[in-house]
N, C-alpha and C positions, 0 to 999 in steps of 0.2 A: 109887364103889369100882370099882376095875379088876378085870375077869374074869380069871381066870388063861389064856385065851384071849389078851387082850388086851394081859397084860404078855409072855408070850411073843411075839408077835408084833413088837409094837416091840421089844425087845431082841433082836431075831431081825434085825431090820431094822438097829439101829444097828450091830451085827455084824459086821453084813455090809458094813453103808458103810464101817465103818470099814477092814475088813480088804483090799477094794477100794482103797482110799487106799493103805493099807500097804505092799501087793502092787506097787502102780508106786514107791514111793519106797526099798523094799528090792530090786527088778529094776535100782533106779539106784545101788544100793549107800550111799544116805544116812545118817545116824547114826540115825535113829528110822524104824523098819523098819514089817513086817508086824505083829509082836505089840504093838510100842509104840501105831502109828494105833489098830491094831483095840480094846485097852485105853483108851484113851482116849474113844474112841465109845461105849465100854460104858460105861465109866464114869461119862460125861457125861448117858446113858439112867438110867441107875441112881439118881443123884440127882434127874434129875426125875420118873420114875416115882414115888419116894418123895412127891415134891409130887403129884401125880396120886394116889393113895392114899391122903393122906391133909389133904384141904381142910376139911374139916369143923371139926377142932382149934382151940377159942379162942385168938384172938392169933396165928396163922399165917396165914404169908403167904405161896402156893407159889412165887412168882416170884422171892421171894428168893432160893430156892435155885438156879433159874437163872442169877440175879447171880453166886452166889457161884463156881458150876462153870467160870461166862466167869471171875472172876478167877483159879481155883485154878489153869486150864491156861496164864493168862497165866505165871504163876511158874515152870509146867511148861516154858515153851517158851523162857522166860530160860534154862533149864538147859542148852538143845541150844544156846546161841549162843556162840559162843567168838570170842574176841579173840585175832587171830595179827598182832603190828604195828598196819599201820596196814592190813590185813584183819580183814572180821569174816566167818563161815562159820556157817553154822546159820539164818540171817536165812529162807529159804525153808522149812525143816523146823518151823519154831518157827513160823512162817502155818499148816502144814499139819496141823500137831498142833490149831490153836485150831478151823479148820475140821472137823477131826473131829471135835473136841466140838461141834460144831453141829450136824453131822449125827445124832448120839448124842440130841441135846436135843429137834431134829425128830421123831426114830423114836418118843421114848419121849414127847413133846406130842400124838402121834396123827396127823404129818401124813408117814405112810410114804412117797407117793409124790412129795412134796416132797422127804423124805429122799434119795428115788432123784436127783431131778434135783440137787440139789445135789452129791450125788455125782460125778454125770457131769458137771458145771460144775467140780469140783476139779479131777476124773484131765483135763479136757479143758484148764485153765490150765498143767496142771504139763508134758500130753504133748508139745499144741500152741504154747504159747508158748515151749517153750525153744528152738526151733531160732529164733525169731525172738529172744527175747534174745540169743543168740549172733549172730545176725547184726547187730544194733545195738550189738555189744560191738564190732564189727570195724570199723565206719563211723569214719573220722576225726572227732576230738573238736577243739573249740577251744581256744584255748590258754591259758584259765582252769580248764580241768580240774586237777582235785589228785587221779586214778588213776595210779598208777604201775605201769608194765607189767614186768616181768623175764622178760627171753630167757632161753634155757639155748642153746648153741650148740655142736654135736660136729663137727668132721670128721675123718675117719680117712685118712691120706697113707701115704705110701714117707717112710723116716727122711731121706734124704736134701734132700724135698721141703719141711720142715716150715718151714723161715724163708719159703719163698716162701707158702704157704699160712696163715701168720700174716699177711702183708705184704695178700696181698687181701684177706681177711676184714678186715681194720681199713682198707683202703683203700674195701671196699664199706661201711662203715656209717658214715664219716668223712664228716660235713656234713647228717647225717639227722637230728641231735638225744639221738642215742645217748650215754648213759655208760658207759661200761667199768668194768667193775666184775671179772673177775676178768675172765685170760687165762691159762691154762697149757698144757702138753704132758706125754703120759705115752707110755711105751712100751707097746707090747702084748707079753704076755712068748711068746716063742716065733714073734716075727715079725721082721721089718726095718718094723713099722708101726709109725705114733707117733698115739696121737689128741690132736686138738688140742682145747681148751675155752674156751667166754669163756660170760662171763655179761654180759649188757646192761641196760641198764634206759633207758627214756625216759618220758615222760610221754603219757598217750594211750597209744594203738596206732600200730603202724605195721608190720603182719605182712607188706604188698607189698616192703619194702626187705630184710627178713630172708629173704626169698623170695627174691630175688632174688640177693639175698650167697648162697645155698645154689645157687640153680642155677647161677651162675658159678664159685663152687669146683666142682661138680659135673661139668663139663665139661675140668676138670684130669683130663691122662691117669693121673695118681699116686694121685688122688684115688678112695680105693675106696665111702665112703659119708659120707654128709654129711645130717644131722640135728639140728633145732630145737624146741623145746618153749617153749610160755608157763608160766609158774609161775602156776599158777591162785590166783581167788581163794579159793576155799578150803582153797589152801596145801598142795593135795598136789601139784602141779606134773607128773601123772603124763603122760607120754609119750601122743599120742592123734592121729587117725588125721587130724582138721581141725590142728592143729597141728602135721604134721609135713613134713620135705620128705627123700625120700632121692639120694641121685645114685652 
């Protein structure tokens, strides 16, 4: 039977792994935050602690309940995975959820300073490996990939300028592999400015050629700013500082 010493302490421990967790995937702004991780680790403490309490019982079997907490947060972390096309988004958060119940399982099994390193093995996957997935997202793919990339493409001209600054932009990504997918033009109201827009899509990457298409419009004397965005995969597409080019 556990001292009430003892259950305080591992749920003091999963707590805190958890909330540790939490704390870096709500800093990144993810859908399952600080309170979701750190609940989960409790959680996950919570029902084993219960097997730890009470083994004595005929016909019980504590490990079960272990099984059962790996399957419930399996269910849990289908919830964060969303389907956008032929994007899926949550696939990292839904890992991170399950490892907090691990850590939760550790704390409340008695093995606290396991709990710790596992922790620092999670926050060090999520902190350290993303710049290196980012950089192996950027590496040319061969040409059996089936990732589809989508540009978002802005430049801002003089009204006057806009057919010649369509005419490059589609002469710089002409023979790259690019599809075109939209092209338009809007005025800016209150100026002689027009911004122009295309949307691209290719298969793989190819962010040197989009780079390139911007610093060349960019060097147009009309040309006031010129800006590129990947539509990310998790479908917010939001505007960011490795994916951008100004001129």
């Amino acid at each position: 039977m556990l001292s009430w010493n003892e259950f305080v302490l591992r749920l003091g421990a999963a707590v805190l792994g958890g909330a540790l967790i939490g704390f870096e995937r709500q800093w990144r702004s993810r859908g399952a935050g600080l309170r979701t991780n750190t609940l989960v680790a409790a959680g996950a403490a919570m029902f084993v602690l219960i097997a730890q309490m009470t083994p004595g019982h005929a016909g019980f079997d504590p490990t079960r309940i272990t099984s059962y907490v790996v399957s419930g947060v399996g269910f849990l972390g289908a919830g964060v995975i969303i389907s956008d096309g032929a994007r899926i988004r949550g696939i990292n958060t839904a890992a991170t959820l399950w490892c907090a119940a691990a850590v939760g399982a550790l704390s409340a099994s008695g093995f606290v300073w396991q709990a710790g390193v596992a922790t620092a093995a999670i926050l060090a996957i999520n902190i350290l490996l993303r710049p290196l997935g980012r950089r192996i997202d950027r590496q040319p793919v061969d040409e059996d990939t089936e990732i589809e990339t989508i540009y978002r493409f802005r430049a801002t001209t003089r009204d006057k300028k806009e057919a010649h600054v369509r005419a490059l932009l589609l002469q710089s990504i002409s023979g790259h592999g690019y599809q075109l997918r939209a092209l338009e033009s809007a005025d800016i109201d209150g100026t002689d400015l027009v911004e122009v827009r295309a949307e691209l899509a290719t298969v793989g990457r190819n962010d040197e050629q989009i780079e390139a298409a911007a610093g060349r419009l960019g060097l147009e004397p009309n040309v006031t700013s010129v800006r590129w965005h990947v539509v990310e995969r998790d479908g917010r597409g939001a505007l960011g500082p490795d994916d951008t080019s100004d001129g």
